[in-house]
N, C-alpha and C positions, 0 to 999 in steps of 0.2 A: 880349728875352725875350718871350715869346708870351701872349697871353693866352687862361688857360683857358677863359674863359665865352665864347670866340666859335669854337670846335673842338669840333669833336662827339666826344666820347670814347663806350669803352665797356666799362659795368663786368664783369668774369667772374661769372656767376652764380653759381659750384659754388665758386669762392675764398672760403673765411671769414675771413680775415686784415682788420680793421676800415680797414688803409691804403687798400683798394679802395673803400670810401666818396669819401675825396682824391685818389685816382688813376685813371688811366682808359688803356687802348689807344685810340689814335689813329686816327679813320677816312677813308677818302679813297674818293674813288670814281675810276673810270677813264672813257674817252672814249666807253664803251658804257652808263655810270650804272652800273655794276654796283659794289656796298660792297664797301668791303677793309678789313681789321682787321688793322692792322700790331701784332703779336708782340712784335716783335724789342725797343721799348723802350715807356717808359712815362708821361704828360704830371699836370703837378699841375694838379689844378682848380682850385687858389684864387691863382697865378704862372705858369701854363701853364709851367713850368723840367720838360724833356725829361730822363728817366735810362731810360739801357740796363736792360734789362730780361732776367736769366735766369733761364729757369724755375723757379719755385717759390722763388727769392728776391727777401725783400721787406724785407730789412735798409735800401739805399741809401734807399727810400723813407720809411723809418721816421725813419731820421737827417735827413732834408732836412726833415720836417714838425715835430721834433723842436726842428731850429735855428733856421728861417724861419719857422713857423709854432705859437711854442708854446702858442697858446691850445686848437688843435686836440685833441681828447681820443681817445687810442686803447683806450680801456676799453669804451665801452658795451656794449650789447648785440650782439651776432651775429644775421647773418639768417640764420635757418634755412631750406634749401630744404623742400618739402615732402617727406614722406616717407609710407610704409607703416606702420599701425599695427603694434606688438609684438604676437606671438602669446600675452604676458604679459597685456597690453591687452584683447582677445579676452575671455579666461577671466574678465574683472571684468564682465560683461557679461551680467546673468540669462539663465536660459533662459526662449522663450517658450514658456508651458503647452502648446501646440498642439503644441509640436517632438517630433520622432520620442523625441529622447533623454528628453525630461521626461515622456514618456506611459511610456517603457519602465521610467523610475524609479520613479512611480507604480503602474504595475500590478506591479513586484516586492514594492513596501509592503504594496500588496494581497495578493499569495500569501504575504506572510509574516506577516500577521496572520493570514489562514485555515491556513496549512499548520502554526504553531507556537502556536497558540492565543492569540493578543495579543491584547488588547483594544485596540478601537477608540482610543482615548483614548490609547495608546503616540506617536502622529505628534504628541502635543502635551508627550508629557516632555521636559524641557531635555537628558538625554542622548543620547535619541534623534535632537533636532533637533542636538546638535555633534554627531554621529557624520557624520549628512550632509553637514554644511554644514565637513566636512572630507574626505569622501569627495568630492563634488559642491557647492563654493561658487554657484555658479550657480542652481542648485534650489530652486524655492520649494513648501517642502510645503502641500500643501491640505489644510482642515479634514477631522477626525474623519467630519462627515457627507457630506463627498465621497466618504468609503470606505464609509462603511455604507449608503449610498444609492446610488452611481453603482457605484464602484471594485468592490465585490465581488461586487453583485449582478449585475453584468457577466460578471465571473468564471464565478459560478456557472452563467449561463446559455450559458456557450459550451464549459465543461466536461459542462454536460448534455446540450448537442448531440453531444458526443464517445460519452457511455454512450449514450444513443437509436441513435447509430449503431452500434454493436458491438454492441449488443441486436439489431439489426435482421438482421443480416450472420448472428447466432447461431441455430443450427436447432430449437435449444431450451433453457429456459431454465428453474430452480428456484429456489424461495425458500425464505429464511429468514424471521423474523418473531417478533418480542417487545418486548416491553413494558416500561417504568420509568420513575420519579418524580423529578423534577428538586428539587434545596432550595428551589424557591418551589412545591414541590405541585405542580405540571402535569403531566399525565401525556403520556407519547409509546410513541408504538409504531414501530419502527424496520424498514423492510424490505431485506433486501439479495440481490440475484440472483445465480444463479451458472450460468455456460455455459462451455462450452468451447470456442475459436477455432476457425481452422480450420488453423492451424498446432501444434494438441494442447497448446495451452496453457492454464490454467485459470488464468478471470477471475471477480474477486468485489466488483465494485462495489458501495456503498453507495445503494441510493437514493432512500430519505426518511427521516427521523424528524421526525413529523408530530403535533401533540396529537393528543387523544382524550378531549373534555370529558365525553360523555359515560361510563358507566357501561359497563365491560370486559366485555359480554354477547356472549356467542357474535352476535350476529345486529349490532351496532357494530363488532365486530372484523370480519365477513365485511365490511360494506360498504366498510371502509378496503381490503381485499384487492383486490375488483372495481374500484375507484378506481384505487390504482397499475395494475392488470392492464391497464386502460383507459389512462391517460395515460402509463404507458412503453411500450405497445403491443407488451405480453408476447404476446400470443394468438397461437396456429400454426393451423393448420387438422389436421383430427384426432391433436392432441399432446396432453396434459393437462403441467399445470404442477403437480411436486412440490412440497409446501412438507413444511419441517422447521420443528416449534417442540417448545416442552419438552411437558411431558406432563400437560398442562391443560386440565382437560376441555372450556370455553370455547373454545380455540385448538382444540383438535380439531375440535368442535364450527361453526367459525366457516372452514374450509380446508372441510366438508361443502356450507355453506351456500351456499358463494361461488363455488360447484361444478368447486375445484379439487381436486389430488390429484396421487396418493397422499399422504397428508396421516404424514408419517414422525416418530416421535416422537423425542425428543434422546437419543440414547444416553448423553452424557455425564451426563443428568438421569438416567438408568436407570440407570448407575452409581454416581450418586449415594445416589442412592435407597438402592439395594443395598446397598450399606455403610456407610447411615447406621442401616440396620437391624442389619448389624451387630455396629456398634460399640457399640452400644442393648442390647444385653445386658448383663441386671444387674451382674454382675460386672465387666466391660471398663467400664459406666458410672459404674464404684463411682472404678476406678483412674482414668479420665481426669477426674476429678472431683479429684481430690489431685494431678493431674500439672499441671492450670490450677491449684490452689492456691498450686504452688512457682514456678508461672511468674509469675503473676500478683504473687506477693512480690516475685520482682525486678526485676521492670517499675513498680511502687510503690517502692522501697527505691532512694535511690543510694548510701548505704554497702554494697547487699548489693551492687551492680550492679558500683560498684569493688572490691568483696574475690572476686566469679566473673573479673570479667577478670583480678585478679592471680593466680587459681589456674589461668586460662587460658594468661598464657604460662607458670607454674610449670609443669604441665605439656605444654608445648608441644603444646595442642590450638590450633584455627581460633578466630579471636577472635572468635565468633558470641553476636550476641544470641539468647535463648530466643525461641520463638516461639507466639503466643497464639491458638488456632483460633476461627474462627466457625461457631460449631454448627449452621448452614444450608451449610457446603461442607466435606464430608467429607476434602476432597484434605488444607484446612489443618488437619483432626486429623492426619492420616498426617503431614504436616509437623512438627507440634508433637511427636509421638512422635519420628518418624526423629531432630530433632535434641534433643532430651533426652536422647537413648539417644546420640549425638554427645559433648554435653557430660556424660557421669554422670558421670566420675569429678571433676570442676571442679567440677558442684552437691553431692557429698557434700562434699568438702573444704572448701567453702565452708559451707555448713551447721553445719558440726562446727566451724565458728574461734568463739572466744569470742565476740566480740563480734555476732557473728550467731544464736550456739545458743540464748539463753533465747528469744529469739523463733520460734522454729520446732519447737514439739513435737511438732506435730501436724500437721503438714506433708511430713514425711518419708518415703519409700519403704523398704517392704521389699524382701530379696532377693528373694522370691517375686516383688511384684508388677514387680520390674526382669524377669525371668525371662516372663512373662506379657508383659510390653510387648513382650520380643524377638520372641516368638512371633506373636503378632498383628500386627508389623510384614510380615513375612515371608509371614503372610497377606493384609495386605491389598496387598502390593506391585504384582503383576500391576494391580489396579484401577487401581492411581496410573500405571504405566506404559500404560495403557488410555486413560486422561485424559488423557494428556498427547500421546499418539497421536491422538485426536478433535481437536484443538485447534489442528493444521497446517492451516491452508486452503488451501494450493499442492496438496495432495494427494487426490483423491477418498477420500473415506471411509465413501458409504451400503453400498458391496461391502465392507466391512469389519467391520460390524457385525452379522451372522450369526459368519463366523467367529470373530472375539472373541469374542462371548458362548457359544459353547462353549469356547474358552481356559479362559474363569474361570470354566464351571461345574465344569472337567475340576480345576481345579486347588483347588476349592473340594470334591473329594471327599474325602468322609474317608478316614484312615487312623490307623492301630494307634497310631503314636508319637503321635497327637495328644494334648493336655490338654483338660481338661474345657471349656475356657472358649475354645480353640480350636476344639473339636467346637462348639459353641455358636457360635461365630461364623460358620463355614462353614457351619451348617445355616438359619441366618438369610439370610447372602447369598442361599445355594442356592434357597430359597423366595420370595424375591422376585422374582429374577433369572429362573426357569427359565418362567413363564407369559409374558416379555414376547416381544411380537411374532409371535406364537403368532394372537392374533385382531384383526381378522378374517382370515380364511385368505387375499384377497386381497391384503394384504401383505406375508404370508410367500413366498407366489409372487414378488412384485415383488421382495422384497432377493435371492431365490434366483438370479433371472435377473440381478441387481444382482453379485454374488458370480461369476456364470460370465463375464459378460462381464470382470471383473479379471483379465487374466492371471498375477496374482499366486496367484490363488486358483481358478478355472478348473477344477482336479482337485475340486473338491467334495467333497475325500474328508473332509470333515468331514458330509457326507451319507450316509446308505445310498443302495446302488445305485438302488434303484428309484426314490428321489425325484431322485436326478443326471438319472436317463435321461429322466424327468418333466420335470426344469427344462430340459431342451436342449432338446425337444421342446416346449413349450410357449415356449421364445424361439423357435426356426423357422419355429413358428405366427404368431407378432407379426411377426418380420420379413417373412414370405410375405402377411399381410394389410397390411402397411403399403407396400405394394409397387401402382400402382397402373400405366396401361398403359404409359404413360413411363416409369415408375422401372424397369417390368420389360426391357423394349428396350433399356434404357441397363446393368440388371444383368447381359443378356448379353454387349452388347458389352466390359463391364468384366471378362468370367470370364478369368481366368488361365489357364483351360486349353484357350483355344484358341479361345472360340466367335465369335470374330472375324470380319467377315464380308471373303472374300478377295476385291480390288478391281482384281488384276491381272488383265493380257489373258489367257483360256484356253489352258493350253500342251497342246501337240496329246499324244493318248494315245501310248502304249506298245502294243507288240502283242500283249503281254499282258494290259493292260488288255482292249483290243477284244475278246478269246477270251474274259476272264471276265465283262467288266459287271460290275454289281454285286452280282452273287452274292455272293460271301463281303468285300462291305464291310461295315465297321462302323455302327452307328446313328450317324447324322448327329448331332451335337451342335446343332445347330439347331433341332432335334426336343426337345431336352429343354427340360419344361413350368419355370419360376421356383420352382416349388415343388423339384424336383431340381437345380437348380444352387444353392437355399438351401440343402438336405441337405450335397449337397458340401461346403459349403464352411464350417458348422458343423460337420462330421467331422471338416473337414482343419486347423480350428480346435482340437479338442478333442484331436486325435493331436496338436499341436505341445508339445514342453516348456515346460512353464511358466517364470516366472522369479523370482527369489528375492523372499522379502518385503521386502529392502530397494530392491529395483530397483524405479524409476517406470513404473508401471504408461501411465501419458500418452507417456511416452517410446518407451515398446514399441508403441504402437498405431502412432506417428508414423512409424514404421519400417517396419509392418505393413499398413498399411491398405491397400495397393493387392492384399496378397494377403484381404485377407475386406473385399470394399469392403461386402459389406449387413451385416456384423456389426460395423464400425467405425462405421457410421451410428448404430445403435441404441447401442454402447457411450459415443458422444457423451454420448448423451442422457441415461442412467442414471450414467454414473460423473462428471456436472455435479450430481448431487445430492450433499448435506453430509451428513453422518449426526448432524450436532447442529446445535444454534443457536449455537452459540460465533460465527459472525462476527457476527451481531445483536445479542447480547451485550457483543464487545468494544468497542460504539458507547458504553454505559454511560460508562465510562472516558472516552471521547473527550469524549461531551457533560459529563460531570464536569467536564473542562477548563475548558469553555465556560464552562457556569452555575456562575460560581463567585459566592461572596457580592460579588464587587467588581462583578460582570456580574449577578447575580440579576433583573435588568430586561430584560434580553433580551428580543424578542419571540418568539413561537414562531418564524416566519419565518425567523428571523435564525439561530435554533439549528439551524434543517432547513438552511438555505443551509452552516453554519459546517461543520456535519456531515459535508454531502457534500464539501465540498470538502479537510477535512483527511483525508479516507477516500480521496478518489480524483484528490487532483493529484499526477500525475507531475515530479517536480523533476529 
């Protein structure tokens, strides 16, 4: 028998069976040195004793080491070849900060503290850090002040590269503008612009709400105005910049100073106004004065609160809570009436139940005064649907606001059926309402050309003729001066009707031609002066049908514009103005969010960055 340790064996790598430790293929070389690795059987290394060997079994061997060899142990360990990590493996394996994936997790932390109002401090709650670290085990979120320092303010500044640029692109551009106090006192003034693209779409970005330590003087408020005008690089060259704010004589005051304009007051403040006055009549203030009595009890009361909802489904009325006005916004009187007179028959039944009546003696409604609330409802309705009309930003609204306000005076005329305390109330609105926008007369000009350019409204027949044919004639004039030796060269090559200059080869005359010349040719349209092709084409403006009040007046232009290319230009321009503050306004709210008592530390900075960016990230 041979001995193993003087033959060179060799072990199979890729075999895990532990017999291959003790056994080996047999090597031999041939007469050219070249190795050979005989297969066929197989040699023990510790008796060099030869067994046939077939593939993949290794029983013979097992049993020979078994009986000759029992000290031999076939348990240990396996040698494992090397291998490829599991893609299990991989995933246990942090991401490094710098990795495309851990920057894009990050900055979504970031939009969704700005975009949903979170506070900073969220990336350090225990639920937020499981949500991730089950979404993404790999992710190591970064501290609180990597997002308030790096992470948003990041943001902010590449979101206001985005508005800088579409300001830019915009041919012109109007603001908004107002003011309010945050629960740590601070005051901010908030401005937001609004243009229209050039694919007739109306944009109304946010873009600052900014303190204002000092004291809200017309001439403090101008220089915040010049500031933005300055650093978002509002200025056109002979444009002026509308602003809309409420109707404060400061804020008036402070659009003069900063020597922008038309400086357009807030319709929805002029309808406030109007029917704050009213509702301000003795008697109407006698009854809403008992109507917040019986509200007010069941908003205090939750015996009264459960015995109106069980009279609510009794009578299968809306299971609504009563609702409490704030006597600075008229809309929420009209709210609090409309649903009183909703639930009345659920507040008497409820009133009348024992356990509710001794306390309510003096709190109850007459027929009369339920009779009176109907009527005043009904009066002030149009206002409320007026309100709520001002309040769309997708929509132009400053062409809007002539027409309305004859709506409500028309509807505010008296008549026969009225009652005393309804004559009383339309004659209050009527006086308020009928001097606004009136002076100075260069305003009224401005909404009238505002109003024609709406093709909604366009017929002006809420005007007398003479002042219709006044305001087309006085846009003609605007568009024919705004027209300069460029604009006019390129308004004719733009005319519709032909004045296109012809580029082909001259085709030889007719012999008719040659006999007549141009005796009886027409006048060359080449020859007509910018001033006559502006004529045209506000005619052929003012002869087209209008189209309903519900159809988007943006829509129609978008359609229109290549037929009145100089009267699309200026309609840009005018129907990008707001007719109220409302989107300045609705920052209030937003920054509410902000500065809430858990955030009251906020610095301003932080509240102008949080502001713009929950106003104007596209998700």
């Amino acid at each position: 028998m041979a001995s193993g340790g003087t033959e060179e064996l060799e072990r199979p790598a890729s075999f895990k069976s532990p017999v291959w430790d003790h056994f080996g293929f047999p090597v031999k070389y041939n007469d050219e040195g070249k190795r050979l690795v005989d297969k066929t059987e197989t040699v023990c290394r510790h008796c060099g004793t030869r067994k046939p060997y077939d593939s993949g079994n290794t029983s013979s061997m097992a049993t020979h080491l078994k009986r000759h060899h029992p000290g031999v142990s076939l348990t240990g360990v396996k040698t494992k070849a090397a291998q490829q990590p599991l893609i299990t493996a991989a995933f246990k394996q942090p991401l490094v900060a710098q990795s495309d994936r851990a920057k894009a997790i990050t900055n979504a932390i970031g939009v969704f503290i700005a975009a949903d109002m979170r506070p900073y401090s969220v990336v350090q709650n225990e639920g937020f850090k499981h949500m991730l670290k089950v979404l993404e085990p790999r992710y190591d979120i970064p501290s609180r002040t990597h997002f308030s320092e790096k992470i948003v303010p990041d943001l902010y500044e590449q979101e206001k590269k985005k508005v800088v640029d579409e300001l830019s692109r915009a041919s012109s551009v109007a603001l908004t503008t107002d003011g309010w106090t945050s629960r740590g006192t601070e005051s901010y003034v908030t401005i937001t612009a609004h243009f229209i693209t050039a694919d007739w779409q109306m944009r109304s970005p946010v873009l600052q709400t900014r303190p204002l330590y000092e004291s809200h003087t017309s001439t403090h408020l101008a220089e915040v105005l010049i500031q933005a005008v300055e650093e978002w690089k509002l200025k056109r060259p002979s444009i002026n910049i509308p602003v809309t704010t409420d109707n404060a004589k400061n804020q008036i005051n402070a659009v003069n100073e900063a020597g922008l304009g038309p400086q357009i007051g807030c319709f929805a403040h002029v309808v406030n106004l109007a029917s704050q006055k009213g509702i301000s009549v003795n008697r109407m203030d006698r009854l809403l004065g008992r109507i917040r009595k019986v509200v007010s009890y069941f908003h205090r009361s939750t015996t009264a609160a459960h015995v109106l909802k069980t009279k609510q489904e009794m009578l299968k009325l809306p299971i609504h809570k009563l609702i409490h006005d704030v006597p600075t916004r008229w809309n929420s009187t009209y709210d609090m009436l409309e649903r009183y007179l909703e639930q009345q028959a659920a507040i008497y039944s409820a009133l009348t139940e024992k356990t509710l009546k001794k306390n309510v003696k003096d709190i109850t409604l007459s027929d009369d005064d339920m009779r009176v609330a109907e009527e005043v409802i009904q009066v002030l309705k149009p206002l409320k649907t007026v309100t709520s009309l001002l309040s769309i930003e997708t929509s132009p609204s400053v062409s809007m606001i002539l027409p309305l306000k004859t709506k409500i005076l028309q509807s505010m005329a008296p008549s026969v059926e009225d009652s005393t305390i309804t004559q009383d109330v339309k004659a209050a609105i009527r006086e308020d309402l009928k001097p606004r926008y009136t002076s100075p007369p260069s305003l009224q000009d401005y909404l009238n050309r505002s109003t024609a350019l709406d093709p909604r409204f366009k017929s002006l027949s809420h005007m007398d003729p003479a002042l219709c044919q006044r305001t087309y004639s006085d846009l003609t004039t605007e568009i024919v001066s705004s027209l300069g030796t460029e604009d006019c060269d390129e308004g004719q090559a733009a005319e519709p009707t032909g004045a296109n200059l012809d580029t082909s080869p001259p085709q030889k005359k007719s012999a008719m031609a040659e006999l007549f010349g141009e005796t009886f040719a027409s006048k060359d349209m080449d020859s007509k002066t910018p001033a006559d092709i502006i004529k045209e084409e506000v005619a052929s403006y003012l002869a087209a049908s209008s189209i309903t009040v519900d159809d988007d007046p943006l829509t129609w232009w978008k359609s229109n514009e290549c037929k009145y290319p100089h009267i699309a230009k200026m309609a840009r321009c005018y129907l990008a103005v707001p007719g109220s503050s409302v989107p300045s306004e609705r920052v209030f709210s937003t920054a509410g969010d902000i500065v809430t008592a858990k955030r009251s530390t906020l610095s301003p900075e932080n509240v102008d960055i949080l502001v713009f960016l929950k106003k104007n990230l596209k998700l």
